[in-house]
ROSE-4610 file (N, C-alpha, C; in Angstrom, 1 decimal, always signed):
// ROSE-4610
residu = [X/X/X/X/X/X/X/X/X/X/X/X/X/X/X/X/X/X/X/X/X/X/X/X/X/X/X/X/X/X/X/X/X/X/X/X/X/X/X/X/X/X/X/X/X/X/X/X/X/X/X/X/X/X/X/X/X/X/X/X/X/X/X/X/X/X/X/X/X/X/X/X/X/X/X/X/X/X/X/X/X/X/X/X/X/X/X/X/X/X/X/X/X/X/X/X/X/X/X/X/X/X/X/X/X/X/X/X/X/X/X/X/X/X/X/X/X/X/X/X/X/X/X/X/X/X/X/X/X/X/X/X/X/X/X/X/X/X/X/X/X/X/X/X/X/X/X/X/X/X/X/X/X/X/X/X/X/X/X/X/X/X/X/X/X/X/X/X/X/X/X/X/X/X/X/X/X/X/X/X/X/X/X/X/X/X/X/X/X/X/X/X/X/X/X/X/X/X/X/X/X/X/X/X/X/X/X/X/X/X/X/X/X/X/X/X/X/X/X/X/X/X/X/X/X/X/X/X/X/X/X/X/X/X/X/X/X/X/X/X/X/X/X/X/X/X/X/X/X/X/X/X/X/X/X/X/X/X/X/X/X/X/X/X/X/X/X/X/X/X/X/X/X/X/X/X/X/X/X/X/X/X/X/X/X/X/X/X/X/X/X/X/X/X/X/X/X/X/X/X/X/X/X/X/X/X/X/X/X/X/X/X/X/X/X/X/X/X/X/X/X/X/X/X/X/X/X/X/X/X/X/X/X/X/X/X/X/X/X/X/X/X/X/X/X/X/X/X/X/X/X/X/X/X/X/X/X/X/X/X/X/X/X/X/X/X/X/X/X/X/X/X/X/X/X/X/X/X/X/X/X/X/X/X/X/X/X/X/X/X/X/X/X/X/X/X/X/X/X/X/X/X/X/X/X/X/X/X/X/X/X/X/X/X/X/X/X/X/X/X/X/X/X/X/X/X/X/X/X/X/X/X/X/X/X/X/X/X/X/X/X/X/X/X/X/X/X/X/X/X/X/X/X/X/X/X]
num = [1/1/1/2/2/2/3/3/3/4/4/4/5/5/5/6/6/6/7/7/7/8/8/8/9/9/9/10/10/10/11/11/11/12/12/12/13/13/13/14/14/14/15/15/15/16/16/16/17/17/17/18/18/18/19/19/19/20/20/20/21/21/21/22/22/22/23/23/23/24/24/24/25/25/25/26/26/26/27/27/27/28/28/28/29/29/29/30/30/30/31/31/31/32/32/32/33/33/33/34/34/34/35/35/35/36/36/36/37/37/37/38/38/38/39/39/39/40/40/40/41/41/41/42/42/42/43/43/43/44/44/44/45/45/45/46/46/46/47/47/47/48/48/48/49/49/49/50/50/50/51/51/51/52/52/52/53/53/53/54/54/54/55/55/55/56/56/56/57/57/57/58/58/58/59/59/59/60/60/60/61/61/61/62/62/62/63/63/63/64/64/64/65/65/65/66/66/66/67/67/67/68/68/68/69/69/69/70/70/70/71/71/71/72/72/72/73/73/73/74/74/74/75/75/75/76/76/76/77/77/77/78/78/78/79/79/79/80/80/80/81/81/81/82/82/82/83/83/83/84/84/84/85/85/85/86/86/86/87/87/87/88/88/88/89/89/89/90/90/90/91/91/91/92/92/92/93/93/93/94/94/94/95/95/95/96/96/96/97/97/97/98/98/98/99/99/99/100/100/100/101/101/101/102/102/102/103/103/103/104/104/104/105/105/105/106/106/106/107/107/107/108/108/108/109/109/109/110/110/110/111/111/111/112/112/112/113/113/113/114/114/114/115/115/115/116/116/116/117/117/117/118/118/118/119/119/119/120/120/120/121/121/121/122/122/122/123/123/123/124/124/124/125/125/125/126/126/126/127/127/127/128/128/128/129/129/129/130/130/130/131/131/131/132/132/132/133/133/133/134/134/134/135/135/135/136/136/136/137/137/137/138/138/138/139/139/139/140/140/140/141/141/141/142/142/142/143/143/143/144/144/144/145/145/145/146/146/146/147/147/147/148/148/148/149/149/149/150/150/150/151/151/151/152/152/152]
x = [-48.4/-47.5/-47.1/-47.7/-47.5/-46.6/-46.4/-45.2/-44.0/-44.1/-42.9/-42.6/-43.4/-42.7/-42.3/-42.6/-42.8/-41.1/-40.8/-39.8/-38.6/-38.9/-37.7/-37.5/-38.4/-38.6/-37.5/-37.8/-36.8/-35.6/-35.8/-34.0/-33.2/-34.3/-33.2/-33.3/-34.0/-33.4/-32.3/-32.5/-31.2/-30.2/-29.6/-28.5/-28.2/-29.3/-28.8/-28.6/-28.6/-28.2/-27.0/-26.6/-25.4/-24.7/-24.5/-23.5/-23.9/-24.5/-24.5/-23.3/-23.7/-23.0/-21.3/-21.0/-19.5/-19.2/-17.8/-17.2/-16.1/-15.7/-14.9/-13.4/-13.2/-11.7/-11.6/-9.8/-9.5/-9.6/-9.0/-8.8/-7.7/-6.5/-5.5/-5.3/-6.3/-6.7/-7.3/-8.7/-8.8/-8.5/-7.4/-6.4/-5.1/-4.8/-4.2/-4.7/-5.9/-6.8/-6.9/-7.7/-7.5/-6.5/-5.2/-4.1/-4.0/-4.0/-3.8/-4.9/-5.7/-6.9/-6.5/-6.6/-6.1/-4.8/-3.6/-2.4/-2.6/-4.2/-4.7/-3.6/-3.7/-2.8/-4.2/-3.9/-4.7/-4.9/-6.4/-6.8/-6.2/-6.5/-5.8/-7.0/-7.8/-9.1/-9.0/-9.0/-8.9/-10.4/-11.4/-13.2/-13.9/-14.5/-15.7/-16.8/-17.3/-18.4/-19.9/-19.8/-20.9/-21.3/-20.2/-20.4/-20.7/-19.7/-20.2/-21.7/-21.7/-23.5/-24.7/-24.3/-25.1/-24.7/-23.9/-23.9/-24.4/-24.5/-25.5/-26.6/-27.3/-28.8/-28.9/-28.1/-28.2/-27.6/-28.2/-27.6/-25.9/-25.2/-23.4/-23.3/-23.1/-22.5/-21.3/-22.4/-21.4/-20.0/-19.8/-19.3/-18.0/-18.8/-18.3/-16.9/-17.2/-16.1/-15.5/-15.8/-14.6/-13.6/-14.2/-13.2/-12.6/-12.9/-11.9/-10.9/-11.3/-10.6/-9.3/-9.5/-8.8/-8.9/-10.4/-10.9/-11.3/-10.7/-11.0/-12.1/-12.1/-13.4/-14.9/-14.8/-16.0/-16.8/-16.1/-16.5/-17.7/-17.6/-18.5/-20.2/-20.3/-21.8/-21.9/-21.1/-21.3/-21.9/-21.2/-21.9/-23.4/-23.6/-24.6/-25.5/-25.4/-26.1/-26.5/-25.4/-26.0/-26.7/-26.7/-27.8/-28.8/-28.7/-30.4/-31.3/-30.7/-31.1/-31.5/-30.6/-30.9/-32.0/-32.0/-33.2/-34.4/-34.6/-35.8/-35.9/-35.1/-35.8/-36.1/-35.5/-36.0/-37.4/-37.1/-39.0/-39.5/-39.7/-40.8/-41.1/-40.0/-40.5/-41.5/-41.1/-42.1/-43.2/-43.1/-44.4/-44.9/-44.5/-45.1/-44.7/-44.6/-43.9/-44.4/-43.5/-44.2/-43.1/-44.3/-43.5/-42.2/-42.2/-40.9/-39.9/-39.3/-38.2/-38.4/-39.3/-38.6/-38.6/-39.2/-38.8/-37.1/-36.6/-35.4/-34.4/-35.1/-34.2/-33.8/-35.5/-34.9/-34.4/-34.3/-33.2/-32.2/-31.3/-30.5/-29.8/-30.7/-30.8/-30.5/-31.5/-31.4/-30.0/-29.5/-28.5/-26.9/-27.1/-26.1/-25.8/-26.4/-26.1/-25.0/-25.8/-24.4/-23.4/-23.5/-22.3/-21.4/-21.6/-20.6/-20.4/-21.0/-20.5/-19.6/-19.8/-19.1/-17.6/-17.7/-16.3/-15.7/-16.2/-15.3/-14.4/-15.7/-14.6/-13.6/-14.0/-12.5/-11.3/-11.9/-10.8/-10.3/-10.8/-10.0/-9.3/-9.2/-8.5/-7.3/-7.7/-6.5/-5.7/-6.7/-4.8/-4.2/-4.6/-4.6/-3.4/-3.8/-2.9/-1.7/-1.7/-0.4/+0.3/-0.5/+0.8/+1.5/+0.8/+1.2/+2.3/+2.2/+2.5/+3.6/+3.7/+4.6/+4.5/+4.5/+4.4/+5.2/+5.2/+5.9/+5.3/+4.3/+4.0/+4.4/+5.6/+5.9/+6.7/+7.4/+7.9/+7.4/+6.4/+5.3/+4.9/+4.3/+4.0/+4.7/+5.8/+6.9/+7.2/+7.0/+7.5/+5.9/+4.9/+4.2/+3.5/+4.2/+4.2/+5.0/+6.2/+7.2/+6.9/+6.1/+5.7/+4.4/+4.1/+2.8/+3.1/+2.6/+2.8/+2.5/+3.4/+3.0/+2.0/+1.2/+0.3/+0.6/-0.7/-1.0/-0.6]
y = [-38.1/-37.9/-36.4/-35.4/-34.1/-33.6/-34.9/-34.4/-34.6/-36.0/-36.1/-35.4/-34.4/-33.5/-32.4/-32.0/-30.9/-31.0/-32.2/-32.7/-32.5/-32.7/-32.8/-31.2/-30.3/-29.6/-28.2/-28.7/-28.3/-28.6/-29.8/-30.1/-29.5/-29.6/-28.7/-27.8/-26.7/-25.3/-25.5/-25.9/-26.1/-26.8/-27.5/-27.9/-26.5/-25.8/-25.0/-23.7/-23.5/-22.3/-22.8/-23.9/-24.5/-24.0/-24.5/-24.6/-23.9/-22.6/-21.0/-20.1/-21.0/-20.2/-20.3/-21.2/-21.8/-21.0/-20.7/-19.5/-20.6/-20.7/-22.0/-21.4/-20.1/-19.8/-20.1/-20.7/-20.9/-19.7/-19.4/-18.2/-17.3/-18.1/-17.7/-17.1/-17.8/-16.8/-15.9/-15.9/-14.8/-13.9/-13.9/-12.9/-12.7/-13.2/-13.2/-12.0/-12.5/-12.1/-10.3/-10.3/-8.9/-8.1/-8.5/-7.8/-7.4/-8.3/-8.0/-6.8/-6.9/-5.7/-4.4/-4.3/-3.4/-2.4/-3.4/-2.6/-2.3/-2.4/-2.0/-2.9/-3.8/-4.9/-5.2/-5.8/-6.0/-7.5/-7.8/-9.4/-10.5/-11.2/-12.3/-12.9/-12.5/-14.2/-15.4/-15.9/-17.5/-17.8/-17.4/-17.7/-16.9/-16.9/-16.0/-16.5/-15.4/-16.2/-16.2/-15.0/-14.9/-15.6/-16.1/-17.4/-18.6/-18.9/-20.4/-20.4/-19.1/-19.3/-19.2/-18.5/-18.8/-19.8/-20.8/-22.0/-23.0/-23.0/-23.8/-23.8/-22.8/-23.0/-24.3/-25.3/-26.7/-27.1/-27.4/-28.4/-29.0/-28.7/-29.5/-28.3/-27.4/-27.5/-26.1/-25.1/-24.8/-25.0/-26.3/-26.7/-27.7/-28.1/-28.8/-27.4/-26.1/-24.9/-24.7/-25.0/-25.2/-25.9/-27.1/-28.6/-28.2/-27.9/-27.6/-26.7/-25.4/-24.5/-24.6/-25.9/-26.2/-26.7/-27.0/-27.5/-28.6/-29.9/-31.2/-31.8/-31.1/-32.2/-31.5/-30.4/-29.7/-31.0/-32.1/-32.7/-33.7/-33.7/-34.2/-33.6/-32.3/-31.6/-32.0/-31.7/-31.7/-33.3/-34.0/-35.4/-35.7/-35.3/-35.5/-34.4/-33.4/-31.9/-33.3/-33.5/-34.5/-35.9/-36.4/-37.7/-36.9/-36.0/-35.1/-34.6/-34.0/-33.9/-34.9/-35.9/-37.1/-37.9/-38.4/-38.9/-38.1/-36.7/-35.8/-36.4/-35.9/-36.1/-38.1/-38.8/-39.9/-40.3/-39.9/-39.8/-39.1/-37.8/-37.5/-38.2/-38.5/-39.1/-40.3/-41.4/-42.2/-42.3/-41.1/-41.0/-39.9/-38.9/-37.5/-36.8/-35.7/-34.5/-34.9/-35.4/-35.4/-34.5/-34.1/-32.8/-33.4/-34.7/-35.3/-34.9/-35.2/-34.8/-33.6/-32.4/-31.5/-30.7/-30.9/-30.8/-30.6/-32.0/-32.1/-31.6/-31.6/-30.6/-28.9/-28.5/-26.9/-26.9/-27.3/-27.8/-27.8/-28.4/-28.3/-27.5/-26.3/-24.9/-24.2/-24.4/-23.2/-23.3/-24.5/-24.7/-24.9/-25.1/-25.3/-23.7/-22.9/-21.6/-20.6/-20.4/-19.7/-20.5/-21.9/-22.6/-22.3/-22.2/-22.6/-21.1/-20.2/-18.9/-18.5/-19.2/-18.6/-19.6/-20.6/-21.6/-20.6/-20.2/-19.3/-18.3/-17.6/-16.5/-16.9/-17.7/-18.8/-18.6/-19.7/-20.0/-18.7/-17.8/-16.1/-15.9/-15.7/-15.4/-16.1/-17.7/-18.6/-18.2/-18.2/-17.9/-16.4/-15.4/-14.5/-14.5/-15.3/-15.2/-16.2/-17.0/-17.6/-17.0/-15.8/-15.0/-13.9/-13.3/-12.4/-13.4/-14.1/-15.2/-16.3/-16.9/-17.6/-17.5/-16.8/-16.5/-15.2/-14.7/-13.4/-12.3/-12.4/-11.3/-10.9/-12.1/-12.0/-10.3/-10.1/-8.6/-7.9/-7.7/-6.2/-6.4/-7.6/-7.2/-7.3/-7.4/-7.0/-5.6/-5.3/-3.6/-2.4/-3.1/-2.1/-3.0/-3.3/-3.7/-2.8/-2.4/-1.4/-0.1/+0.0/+1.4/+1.7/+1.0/+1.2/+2.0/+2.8/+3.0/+2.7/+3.0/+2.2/+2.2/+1.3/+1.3/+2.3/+3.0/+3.3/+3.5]
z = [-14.6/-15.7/-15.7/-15.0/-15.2/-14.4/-13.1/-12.4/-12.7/-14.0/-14.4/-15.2/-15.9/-16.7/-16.3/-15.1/-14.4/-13.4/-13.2/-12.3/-13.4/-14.4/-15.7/-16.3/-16.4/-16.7/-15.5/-13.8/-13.6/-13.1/-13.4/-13.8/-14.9/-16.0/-16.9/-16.6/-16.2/-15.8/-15.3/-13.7/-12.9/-13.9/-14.6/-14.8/-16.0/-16.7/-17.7/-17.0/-15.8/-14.8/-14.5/-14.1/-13.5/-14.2/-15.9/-17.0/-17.5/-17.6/-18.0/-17.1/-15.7/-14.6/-14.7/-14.9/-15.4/-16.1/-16.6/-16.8/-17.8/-19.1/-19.6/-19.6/-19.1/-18.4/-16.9/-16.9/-15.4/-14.7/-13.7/-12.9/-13.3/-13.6/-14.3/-15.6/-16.5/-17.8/-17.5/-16.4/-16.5/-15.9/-15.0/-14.5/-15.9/-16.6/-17.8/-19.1/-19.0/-20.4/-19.5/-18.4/-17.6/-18.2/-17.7/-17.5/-19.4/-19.8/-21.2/-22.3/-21.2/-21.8/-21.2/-20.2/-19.5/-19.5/-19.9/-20.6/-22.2/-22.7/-24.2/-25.6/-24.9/-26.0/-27.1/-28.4/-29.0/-28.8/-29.2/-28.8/-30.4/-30.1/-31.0/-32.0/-31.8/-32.4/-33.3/-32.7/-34.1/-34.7/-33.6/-34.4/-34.3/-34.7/-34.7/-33.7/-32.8/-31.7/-32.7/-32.9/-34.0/-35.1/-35.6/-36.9/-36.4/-34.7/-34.2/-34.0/-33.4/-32.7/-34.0/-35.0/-36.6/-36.6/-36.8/-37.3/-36.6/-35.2/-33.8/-34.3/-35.1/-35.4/-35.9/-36.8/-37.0/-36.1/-35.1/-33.6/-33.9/-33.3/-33.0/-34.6/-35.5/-36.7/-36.1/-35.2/-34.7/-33.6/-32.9/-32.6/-33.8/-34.9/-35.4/-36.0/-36.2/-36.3/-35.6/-34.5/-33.0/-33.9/-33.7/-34.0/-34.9/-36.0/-37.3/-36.7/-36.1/-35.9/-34.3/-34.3/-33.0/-31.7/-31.2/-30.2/-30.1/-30.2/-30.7/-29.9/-28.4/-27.2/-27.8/-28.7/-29.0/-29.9/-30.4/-31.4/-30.5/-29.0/-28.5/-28.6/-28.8/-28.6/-30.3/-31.1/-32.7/-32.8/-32.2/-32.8/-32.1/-30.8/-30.2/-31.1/-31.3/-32.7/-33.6/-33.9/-35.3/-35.1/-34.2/-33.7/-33.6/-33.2/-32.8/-33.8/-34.6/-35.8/-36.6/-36.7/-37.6/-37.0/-35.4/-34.8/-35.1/-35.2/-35.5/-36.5/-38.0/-39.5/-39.9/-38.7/-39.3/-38.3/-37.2/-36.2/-37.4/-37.7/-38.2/-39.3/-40.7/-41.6/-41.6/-39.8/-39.8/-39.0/-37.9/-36.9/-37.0/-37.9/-38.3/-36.7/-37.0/-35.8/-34.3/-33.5/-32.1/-31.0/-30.4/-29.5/-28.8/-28.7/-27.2/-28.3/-29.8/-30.0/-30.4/-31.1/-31.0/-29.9/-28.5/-27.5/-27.1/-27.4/-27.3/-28.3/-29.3/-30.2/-30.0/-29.5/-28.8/-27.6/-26.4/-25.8/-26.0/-27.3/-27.4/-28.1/-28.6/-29.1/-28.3/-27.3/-26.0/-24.9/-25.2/-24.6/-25.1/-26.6/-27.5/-28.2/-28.3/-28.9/-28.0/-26.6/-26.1/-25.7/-25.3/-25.2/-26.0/-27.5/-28.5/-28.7/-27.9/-28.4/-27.1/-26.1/-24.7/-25.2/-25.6/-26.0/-27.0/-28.0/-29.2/-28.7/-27.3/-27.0/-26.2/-25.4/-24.9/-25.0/-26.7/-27.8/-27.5/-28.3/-28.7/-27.7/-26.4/-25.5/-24.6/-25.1/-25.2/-25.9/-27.4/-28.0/-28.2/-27.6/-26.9/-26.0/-24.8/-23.7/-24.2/-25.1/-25.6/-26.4/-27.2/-28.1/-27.4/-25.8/-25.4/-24.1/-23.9/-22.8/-23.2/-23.9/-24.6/-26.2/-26.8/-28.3/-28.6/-30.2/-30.5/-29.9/-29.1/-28.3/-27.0/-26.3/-24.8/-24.7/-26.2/-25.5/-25.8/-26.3/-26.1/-25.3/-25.0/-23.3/-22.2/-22.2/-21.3/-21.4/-22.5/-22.5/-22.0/-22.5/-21.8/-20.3/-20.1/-18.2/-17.5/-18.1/-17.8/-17.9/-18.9/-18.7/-18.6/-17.8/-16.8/-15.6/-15.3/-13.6/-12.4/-11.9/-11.0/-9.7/-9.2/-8.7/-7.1/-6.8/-6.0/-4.9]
């Protein structure tokens, strides 16, 4: 029995190194988002990372602020947050606290908190690179591209 916990135990590492390691900009944004820092444009933000990741403390709620705020596939971790939660308070009400779910419930703490904060800043820099990129921001940033100098 201890190896099967032991076997699970590092799988989740490994899969929560994998999907820490992932980066939820393309290459393109973040050659985009660069450029845009760098010629000292100002950023755009639509969320707060800081309020998603306070609001994560109830498993999916920070995600569920994605969703409102424009990230509709976020609504997948929010519903899974809220099965999790709800399977905990109805296990315990009838078998009193056992460690397999809240096991699984901090898991999905340790793994749902910077998610939902690494997605907000995302968001921020999507819509970022769409106001400087296709939005009312394409000619300031055309004008200080121009007066940049030039490289090297």
């Amino acid at each position: 029995m201890s190896r099967f916990f032991t076997a699970l135990l590092v799988l989740f590492v490994a899969f929560t190194a994998i999907g820490c390691a992932l980066h939820p900009l393309s290459d393109e944004e973040r050659w985009q988002i660069r450029e845009i820092r760098e010629l000292g444009l100002e950023e755009k933000p639509v969320v707060s990372p800081v309020l998603a990741g306070v609001l994560n403390i109830v498993p999916g709620a920070g995600s569920a602020y994605l969703v409102i705020n424009g990230e509709p596939w976020q609504a997948v971790p929010a519903v899974i947050g809220a099965w999790d939660v709800a399977g905990t308070a109805n296990w315990v009400a009838h078998e009193g606290p056992g460690a397999g779910q809240l096991i699984s419930l901090s898991l999905f703490w340790i793994w749902g908190i910077p998610s939902v904060i690494a997605e907000a800043n995302a968001m921020n820099a999507r819509a970022t690179i769409k106001y400087y990129f296709a939005g009312p921001g394409k000619a300031e940033l055309e004008r200080k591209r121009r007066a940049r100098p030039p490289p090297r």
